[in-house]
TORPA-4810 file (N, C-alpha, C, O; in nm, 3 decimals):
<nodes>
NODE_1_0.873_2.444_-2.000_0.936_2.514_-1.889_0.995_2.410_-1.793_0.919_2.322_-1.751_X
NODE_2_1.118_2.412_-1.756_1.190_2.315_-1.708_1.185_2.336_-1.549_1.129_2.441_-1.518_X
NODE_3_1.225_2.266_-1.449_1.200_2.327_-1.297_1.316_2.417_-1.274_1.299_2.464_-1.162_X
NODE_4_1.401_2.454_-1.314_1.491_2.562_-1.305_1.436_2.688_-1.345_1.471_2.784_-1.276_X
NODE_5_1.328_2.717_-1.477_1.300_2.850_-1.463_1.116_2.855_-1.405_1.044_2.950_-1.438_X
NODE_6_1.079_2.773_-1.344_0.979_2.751_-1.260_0.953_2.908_-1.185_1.061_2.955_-1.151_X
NODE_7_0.860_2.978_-1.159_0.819_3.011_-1.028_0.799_2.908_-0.919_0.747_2.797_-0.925_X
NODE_8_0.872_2.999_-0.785_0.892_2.882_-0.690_0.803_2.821_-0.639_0.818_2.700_-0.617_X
NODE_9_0.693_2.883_-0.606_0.530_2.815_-0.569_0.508_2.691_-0.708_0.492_2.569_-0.701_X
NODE_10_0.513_2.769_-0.808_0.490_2.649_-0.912_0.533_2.507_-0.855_0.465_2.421_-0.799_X
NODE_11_0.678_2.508_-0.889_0.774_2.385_-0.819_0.714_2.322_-0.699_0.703_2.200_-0.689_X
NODE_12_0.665_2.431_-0.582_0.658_2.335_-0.481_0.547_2.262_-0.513_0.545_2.141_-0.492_X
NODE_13_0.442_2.328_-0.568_0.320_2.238_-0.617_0.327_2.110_-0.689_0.265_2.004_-0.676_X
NODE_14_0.405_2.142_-0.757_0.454_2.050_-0.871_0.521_1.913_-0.759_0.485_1.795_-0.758_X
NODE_15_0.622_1.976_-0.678_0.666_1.841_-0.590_0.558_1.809_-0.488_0.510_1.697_-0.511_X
NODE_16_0.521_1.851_-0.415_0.351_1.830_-0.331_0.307_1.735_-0.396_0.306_1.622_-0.349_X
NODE_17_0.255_1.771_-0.537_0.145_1.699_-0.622_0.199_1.561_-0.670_0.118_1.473_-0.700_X
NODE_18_0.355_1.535_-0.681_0.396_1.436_-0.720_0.459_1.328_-0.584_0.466_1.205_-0.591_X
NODE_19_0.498_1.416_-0.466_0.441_1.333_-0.355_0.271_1.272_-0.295_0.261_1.164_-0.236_X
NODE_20_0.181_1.338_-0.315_0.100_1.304_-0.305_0.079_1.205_-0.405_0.036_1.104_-0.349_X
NODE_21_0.092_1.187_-0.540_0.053_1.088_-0.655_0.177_0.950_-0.550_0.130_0.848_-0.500_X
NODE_22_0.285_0.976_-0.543_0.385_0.875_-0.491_0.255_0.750_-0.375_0.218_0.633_-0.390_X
NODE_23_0.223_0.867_-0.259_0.155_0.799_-0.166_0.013_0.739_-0.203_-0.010_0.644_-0.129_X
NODE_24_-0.107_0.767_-0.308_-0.185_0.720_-0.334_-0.133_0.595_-0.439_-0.206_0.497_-0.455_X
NODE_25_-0.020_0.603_-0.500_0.034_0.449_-0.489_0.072_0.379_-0.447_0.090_0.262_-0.484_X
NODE_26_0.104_0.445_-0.332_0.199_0.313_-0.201_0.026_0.251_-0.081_0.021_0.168_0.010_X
NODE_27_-0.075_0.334_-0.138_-0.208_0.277_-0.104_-0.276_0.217_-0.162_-0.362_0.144_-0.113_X
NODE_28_-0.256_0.232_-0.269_-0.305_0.125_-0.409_-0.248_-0.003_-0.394_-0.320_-0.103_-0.390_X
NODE_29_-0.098_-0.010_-0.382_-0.027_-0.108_-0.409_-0.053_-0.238_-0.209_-0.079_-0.358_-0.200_X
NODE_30_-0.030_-0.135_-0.097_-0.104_-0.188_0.024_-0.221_-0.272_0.005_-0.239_-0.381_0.061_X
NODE_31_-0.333_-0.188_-0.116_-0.492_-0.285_-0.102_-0.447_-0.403_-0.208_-0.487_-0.518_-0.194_X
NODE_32_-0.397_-0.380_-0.270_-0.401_-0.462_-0.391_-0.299_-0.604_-0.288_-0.316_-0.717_-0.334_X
NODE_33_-0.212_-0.594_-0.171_-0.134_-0.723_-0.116_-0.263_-0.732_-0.049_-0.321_-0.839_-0.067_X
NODE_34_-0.326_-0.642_0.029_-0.440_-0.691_0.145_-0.524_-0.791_0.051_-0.535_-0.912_0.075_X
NODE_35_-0.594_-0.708_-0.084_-0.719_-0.796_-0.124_-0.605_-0.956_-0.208_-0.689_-1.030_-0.258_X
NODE_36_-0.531_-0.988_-0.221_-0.407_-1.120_-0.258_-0.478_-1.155_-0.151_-0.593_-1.195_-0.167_X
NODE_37_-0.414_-1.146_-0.009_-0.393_-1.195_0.061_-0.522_-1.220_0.105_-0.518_-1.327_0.167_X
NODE_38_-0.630_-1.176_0.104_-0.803_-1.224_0.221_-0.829_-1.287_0.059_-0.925_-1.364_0.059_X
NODE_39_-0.784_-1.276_-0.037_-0.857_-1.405_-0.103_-0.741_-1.539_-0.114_-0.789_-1.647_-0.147_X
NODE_40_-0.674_-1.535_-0.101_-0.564_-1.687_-0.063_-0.604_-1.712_0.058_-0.572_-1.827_0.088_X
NODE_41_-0.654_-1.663_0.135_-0.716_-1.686_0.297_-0.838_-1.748_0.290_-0.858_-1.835_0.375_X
NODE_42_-0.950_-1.720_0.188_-1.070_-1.779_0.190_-1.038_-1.841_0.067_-1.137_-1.858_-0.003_X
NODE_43_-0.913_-1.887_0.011_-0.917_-2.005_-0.062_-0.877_-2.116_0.030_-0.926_-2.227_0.013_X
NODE_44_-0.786_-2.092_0.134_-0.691_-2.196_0.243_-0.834_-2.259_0.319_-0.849_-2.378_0.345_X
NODE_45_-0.966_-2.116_0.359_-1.053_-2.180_0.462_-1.174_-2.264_0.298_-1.260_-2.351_0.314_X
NODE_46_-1.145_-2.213_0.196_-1.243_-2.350_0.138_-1.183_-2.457_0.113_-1.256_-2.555_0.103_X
NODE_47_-1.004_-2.482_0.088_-1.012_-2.564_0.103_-0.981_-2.720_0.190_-0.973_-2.840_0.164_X
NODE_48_-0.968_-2.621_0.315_-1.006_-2.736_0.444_-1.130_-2.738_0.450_-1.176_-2.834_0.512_X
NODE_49_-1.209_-2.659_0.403_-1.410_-2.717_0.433_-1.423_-2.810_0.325_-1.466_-2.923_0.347_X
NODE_50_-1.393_-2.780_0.225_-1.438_-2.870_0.116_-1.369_-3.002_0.065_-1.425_-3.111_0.049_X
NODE_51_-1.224_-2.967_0.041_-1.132_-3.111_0.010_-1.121_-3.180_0.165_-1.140_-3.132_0.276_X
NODE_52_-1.071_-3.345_0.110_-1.080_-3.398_0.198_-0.947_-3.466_0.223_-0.878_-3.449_0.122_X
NODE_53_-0.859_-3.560_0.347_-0.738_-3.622_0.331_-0.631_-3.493_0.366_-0.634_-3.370_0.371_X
NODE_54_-0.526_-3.618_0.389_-0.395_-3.498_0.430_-0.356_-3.409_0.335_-0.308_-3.304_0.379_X
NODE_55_-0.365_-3.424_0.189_-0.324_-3.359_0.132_-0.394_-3.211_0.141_-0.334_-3.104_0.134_X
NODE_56_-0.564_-3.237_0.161_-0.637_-3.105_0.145_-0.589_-3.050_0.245_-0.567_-2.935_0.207_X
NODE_57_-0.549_-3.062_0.379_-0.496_-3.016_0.521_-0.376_-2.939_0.490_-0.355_-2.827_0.538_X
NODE_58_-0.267_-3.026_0.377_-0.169_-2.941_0.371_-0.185_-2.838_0.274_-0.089_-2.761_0.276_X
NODE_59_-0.244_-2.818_0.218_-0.308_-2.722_0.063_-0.373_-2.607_0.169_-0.325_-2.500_0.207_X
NODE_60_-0.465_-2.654_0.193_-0.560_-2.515_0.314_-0.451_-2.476_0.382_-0.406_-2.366_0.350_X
NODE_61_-0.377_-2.557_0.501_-0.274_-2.482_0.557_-0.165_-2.420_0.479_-0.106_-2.327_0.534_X
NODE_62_-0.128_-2.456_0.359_-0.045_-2.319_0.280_-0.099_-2.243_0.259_-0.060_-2.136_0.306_X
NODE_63_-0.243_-2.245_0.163_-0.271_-2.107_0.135_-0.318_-1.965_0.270_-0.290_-1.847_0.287_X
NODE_64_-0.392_-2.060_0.334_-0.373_-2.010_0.539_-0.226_-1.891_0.551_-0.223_-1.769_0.563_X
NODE_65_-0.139_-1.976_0.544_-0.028_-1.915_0.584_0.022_-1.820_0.491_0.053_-1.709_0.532_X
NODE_66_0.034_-1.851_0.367_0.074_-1.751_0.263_-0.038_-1.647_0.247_0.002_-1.533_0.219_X
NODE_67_-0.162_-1.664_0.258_-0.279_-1.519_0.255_-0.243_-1.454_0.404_-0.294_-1.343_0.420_X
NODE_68_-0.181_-1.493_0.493_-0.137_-1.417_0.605_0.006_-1.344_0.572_0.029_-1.231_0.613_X
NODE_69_0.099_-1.418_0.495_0.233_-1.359_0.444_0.183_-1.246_0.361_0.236_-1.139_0.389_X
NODE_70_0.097_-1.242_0.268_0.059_-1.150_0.179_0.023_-1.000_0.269_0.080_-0.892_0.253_X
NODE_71_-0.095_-1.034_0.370_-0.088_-0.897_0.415_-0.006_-0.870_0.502_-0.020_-0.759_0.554_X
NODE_72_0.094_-0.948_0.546_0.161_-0.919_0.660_0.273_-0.802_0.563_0.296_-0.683_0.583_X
NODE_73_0.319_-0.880_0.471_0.410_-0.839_0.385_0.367_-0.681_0.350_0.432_-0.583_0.385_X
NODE_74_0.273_-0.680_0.293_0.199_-0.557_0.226_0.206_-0.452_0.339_0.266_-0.350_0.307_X
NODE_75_0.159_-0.456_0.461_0.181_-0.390_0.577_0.305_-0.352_0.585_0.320_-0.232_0.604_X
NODE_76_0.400_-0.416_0.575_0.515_-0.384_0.630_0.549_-0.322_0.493_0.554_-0.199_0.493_X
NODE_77_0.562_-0.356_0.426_0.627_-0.221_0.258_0.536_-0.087_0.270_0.582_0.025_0.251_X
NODE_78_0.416_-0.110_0.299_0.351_0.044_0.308_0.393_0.097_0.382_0.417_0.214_0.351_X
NODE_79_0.432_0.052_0.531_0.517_0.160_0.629_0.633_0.175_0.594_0.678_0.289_0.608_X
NODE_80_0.721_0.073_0.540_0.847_0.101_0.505_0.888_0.270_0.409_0.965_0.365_0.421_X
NODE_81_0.765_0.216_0.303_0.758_0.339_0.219_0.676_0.470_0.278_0.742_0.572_0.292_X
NODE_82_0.627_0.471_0.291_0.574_0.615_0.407_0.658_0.649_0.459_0.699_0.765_0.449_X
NODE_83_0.723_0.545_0.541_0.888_0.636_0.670_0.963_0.698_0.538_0.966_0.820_0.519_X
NODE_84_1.016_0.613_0.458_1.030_0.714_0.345_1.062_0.811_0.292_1.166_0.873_0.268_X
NODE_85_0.904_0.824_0.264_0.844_0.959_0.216_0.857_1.086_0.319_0.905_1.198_0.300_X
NODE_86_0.788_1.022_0.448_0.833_1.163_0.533_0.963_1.178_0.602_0.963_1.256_0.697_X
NODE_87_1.070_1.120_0.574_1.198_1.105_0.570_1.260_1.199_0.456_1.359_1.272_0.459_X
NODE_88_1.179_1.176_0.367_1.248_1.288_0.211_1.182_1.431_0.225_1.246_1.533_0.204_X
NODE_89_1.033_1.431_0.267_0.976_1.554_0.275_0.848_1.567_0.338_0.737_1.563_0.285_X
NODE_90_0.891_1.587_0.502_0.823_1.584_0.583_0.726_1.747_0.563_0.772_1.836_0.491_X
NODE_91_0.643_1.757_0.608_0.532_1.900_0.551_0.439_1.882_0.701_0.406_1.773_0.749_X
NODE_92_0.409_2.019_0.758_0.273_2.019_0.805_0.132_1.983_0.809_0.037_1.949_0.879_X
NODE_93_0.186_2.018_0.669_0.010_1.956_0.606_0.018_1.826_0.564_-0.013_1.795_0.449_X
NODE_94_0.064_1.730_0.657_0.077_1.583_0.650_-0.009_1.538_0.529_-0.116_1.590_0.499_X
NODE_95_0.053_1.429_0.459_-0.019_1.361_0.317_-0.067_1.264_0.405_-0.096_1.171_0.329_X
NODE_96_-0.086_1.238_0.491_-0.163_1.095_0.589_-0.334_1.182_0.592_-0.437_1.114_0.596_X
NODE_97_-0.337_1.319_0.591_-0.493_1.341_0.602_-0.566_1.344_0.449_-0.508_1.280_0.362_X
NODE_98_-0.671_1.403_0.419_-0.739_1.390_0.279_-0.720_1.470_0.240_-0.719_1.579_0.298_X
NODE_99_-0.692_1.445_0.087_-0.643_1.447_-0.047_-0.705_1.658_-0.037_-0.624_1.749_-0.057_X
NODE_100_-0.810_1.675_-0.013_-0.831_1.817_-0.056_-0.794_1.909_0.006_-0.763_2.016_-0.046_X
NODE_101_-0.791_1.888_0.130_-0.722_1.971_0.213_-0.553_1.974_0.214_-0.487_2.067_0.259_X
NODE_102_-0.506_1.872_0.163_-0.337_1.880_0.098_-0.359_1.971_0.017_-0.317_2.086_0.028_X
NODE_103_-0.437_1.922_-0.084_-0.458_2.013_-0.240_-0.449_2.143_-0.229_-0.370_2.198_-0.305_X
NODE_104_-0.536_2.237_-0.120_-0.598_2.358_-0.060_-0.471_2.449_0.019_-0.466_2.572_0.025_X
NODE_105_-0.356_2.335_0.087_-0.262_2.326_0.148_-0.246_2.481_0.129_-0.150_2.540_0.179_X
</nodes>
């Protein structure tokens, strides 16, 4: 059954359910830059504790800065993509609250 001979409730469910799948990947994909980024961060702080010399200084301070690019980055694409989403199909029953009460919608 194709979405043209759909019942219309069907359809909207059908798009609901595939916006909702959209946003629990644009949260997946958010943790997955956050957890990059806090472990290039506690690689930058081991290795200014542990290596020694300018070189270890400049090694810790990249990975420092790039585990901060990572979540900074990640932050900013998850909002990018959310404005988005409620840009294409804004709803009452906001997809920002939990998953069952959308579902229940």
């Amino acid at each position: 059954m194709d979405s043209q001979t759909r019942p219309k409730g069907e359809a909207e469910t059908g798009t609901s359910l595939a916006l909702l799948r959209t946003e629990l990947a644009n949260e997946r994909t958010l943790l997955a830059y956050l957890r990059t980024g806090l472990g290039t961060l506690i690689a930058g702080a081991g290795a200014l504790d542990i290596l020694e010399g300018p070189a270890a200084y400049l090694i810790g301070s990249f990975l420092l800065f790039a585990g901060s690019g990572f979540m900074l980055a990640g932050t900013i694409r998850f909002l990018a993509a959310r404005h988005r989403m409620d840009a294409i199909a804004p709803h009452p029953n906001s997809m920002h609250g939990d998953i069952e009460t959308h579902l229940r919608g």
